[in-house]
C-alpha positions in Angstrom: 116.7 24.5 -41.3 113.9 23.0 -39.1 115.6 19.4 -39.8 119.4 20.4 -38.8 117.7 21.8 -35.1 116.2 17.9 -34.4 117.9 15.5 -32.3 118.7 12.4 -35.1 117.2 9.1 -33.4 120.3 6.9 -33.9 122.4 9.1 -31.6 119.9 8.5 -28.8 120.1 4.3 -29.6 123.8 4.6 -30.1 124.0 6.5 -26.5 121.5 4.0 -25.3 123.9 0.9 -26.0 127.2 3.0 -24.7 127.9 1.0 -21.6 127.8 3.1 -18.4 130.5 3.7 -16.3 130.3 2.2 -12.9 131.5 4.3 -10.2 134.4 2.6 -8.1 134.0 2.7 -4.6 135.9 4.7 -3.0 139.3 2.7 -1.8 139.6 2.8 2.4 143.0 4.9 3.2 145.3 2.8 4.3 146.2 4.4 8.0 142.2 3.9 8.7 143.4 0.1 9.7 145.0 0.9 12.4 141.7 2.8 14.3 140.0 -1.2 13.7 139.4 -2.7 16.6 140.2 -6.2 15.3 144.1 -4.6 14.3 144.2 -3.7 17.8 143.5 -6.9 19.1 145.2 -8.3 16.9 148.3 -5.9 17.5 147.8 -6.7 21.6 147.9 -10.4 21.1 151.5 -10.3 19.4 152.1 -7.6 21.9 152.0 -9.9 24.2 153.8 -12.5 23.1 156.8 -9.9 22.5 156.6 -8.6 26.1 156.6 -12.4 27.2 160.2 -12.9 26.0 161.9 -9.4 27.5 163.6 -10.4 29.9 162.7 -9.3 32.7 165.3 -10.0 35.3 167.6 -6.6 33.8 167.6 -3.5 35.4 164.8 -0.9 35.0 166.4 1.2 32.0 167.3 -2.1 30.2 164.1 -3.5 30.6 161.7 -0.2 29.4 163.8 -0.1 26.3 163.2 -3.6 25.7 159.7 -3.6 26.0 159.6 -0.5 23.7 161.9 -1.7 20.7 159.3 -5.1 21.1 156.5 -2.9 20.5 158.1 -0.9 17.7 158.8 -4.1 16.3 155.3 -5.7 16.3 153.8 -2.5 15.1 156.4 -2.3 12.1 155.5 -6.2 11.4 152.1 -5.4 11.5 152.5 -3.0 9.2 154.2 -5.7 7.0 156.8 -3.6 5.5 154.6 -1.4 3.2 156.1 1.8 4.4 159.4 3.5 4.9 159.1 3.6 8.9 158.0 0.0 9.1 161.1 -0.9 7.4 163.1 1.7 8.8 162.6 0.1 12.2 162.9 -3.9 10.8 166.5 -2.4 9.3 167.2 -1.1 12.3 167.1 -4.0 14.6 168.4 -6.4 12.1 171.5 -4.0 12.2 171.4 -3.7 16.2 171.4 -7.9 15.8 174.5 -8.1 13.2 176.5 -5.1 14.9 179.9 -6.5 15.9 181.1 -5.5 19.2 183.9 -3.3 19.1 187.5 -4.8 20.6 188.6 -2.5 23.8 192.2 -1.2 23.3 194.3 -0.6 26.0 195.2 2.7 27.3 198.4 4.0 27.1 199.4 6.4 29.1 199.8 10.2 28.3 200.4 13.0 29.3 197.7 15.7 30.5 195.5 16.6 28.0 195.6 20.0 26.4 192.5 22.2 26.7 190.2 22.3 23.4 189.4 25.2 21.6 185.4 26.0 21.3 184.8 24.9 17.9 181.7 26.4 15.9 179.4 23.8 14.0 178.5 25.0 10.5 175.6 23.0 10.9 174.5 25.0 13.5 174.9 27.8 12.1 172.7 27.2 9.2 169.9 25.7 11.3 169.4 29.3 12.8 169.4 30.7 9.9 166.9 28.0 8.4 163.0 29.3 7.8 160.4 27.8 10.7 158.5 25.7 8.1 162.0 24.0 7.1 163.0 23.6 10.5 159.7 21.9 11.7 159.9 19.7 8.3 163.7 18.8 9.8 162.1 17.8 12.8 159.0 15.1 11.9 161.5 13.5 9.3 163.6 13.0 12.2 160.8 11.6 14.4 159.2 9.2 11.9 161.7 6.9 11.2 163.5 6.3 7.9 162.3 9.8 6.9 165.2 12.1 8.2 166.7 13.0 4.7 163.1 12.5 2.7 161.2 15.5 1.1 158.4 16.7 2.1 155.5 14.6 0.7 156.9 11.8 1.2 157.6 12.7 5.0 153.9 13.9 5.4 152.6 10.2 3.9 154.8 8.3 6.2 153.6 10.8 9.2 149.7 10.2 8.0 150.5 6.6 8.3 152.7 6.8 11.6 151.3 8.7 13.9 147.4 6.7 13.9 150.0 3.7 14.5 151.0 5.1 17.2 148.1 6.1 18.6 146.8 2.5 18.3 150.0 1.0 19.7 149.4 3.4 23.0 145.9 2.3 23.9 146.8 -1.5 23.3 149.8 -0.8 26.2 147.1 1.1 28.2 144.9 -1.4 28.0 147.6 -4.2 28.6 149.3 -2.4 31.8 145.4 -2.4 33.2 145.2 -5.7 32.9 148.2 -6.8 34.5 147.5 -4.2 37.5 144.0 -5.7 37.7 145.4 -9.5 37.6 148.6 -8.0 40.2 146.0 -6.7 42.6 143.7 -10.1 42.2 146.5 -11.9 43.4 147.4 -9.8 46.4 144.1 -9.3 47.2 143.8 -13.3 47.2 147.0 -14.2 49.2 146.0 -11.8 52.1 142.5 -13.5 51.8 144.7 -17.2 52.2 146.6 -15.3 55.0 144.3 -14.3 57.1 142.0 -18.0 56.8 145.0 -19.5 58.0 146.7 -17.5 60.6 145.1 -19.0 64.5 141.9 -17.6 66.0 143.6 -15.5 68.8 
């Protein structure tokens, strides 16, 4: 009875020689790249290069929206296609690129137009009556892009990965509109100085 109770000795060598199990280390997430300071350089520097070739003789609207598809753009291709926005937004502006521009037909001319009856959407009708968690859902799949008829976990992995993109994007603008204000200012601040050395002692 005494002899079942003790440990036999070959299971202790046979657990001796079991090879242990190395713990893996734990895999970095993939939206902590973008909180790097070397993606955000790096991010700046193509940023740069983007804003470079805008062109910047356009009106004001033109121009801002310009400057913001080039950033979209370098943040999507930084991203290197691995997710559904950073696709969504190379798709986007490749179809933008291909779009055909519609031919303008001539007007004929009618008589006056008759008044329109107020028409109710459906689709408005059943986003009232839509629960608050399904309605917020509706509304970060339409704000991360490629995500506006996704389900829910695959909206909330895009948004995990979006918004720390966009969070890095913003400080590498802030930092690049500092700069050219700083290098703006230099430059005013030096012509006046070249002004007033050579204007005649009165």
């Amino acid at each position: 009875m005494s002899s079942s109770l003790m440990p036999n000795p070959t299971d202790r060598t046979r657990d001796s020689h079991r090879p242990k199990k190395k713990k893996s280390p734990a895999k970095p997430q993939p939206h902590a790249r973008w909180k790097t300071h070397a993606q955000q350089n790096l991010y700046s520097s193509k940023l740069r290069q983007a804003i470079a070739r805008v062109n910047i003789s356009a009106d004001a609207p033109r121009r801002g929206r310009a400057v913001r598809e080039a950033a979209d753009r370098v943040l999507a291709v930084a991203a290197r296609g691995r997710t559904r926005w950073s696709r969504a937004i190379l798709t986007n502006r490749l179809k933008l690129k291909f779009r055909k521009t519609p031919h303008r037909r001539h007007k004929v001319a009618r008589g006056p137009p008759r008044p329109k009856k107020p028409r109710f959407s459906v689709l408005r009708l059943k986003g009232k009556t839509l629960p608050a968690v399904q309605r917020r859902v509706r509304v970060l799949g339409r704000l991360v892009p490629g995500c506006r008829k996704e389900p829910l976990p695959i909206i909330l992995e895009e948004a995990i990965d979006y918004i720390p993109a966009l969070e890095m994007q913003v400080r590498a603008m802030a930092d690049l509109a500092q700069l050219l204000l700083g290098s703006s200012s230099s430059s005013s601040s030096s012509s006046a100085a070249a002004a007033s050395t050579s204007a005649p002692p009165s």
